[in-house]
N, C-alpha and C positions, 0 to 999 in steps of 0.2 A: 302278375303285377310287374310291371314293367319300372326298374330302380336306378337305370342310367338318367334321365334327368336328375331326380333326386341328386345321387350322388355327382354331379358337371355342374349343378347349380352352387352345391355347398364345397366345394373345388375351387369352383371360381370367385366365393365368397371368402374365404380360408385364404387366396392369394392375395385378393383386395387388400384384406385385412392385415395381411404381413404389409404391403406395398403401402400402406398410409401410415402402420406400424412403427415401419421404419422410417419415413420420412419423416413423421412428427417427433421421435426419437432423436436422430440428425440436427435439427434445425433448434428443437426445445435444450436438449439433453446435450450433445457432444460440443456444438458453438458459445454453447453458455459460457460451460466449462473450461473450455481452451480460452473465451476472451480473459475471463477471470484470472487464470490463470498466466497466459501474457501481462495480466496489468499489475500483477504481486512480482513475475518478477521486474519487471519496467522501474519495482517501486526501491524493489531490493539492491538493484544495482545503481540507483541513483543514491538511496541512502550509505552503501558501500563507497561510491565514488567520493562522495562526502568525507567520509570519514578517514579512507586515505587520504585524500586532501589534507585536511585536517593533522594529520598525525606525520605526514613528512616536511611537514614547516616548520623549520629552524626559528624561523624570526617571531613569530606565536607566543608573546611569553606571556605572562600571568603579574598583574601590577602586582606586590607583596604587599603595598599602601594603599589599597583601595578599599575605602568606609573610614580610612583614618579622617578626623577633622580637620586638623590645621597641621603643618607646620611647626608653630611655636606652641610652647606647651602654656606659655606664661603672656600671651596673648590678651584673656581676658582681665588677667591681673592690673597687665596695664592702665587698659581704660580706668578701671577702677580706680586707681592708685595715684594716675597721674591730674595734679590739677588744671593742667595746662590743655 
């Protein structure tokens, strides 16, 4: 019984199968990966940049009277009060 075909056919089956293996491994698997991966950080350094921004501005300040209503306290009194 002659077992060299045999074994040359499933030889060259066994390398296909690495050789498409790995290509669809590469293409599926490693470029997913890396895009994904480029665009978290893309995300992280635009969010970083912000926030330095944010945090070296002197002139940024915070109103202490903001949601206060008016002004004058005695405002509505007025109206009220005044016949005129």
């Amino acid at each position: 019984m002659n077992k060299t075909p045999i074994l040359v056919s499933s030889i060259l089956a066994l390398l296909i199968g690495l050789g498409v293996g790995y290509w669809y491994g590469d293409t599926k698997g490693y470029n997913s990966a890396l895009s994904n991966i480029k665009a978290t950080q893309e995300l992280a350094a635009k969010k970083a940049s912000e926030e330095a921004a944010e945090s070296v501005n002197p002139f940024k300040t915070v109103n202490p009277l903001e949601g206060v209503g008016s002004a004058d306290p005695f405002a509505k009194a007025k109206k009220v009060l005044n016949p005129f």
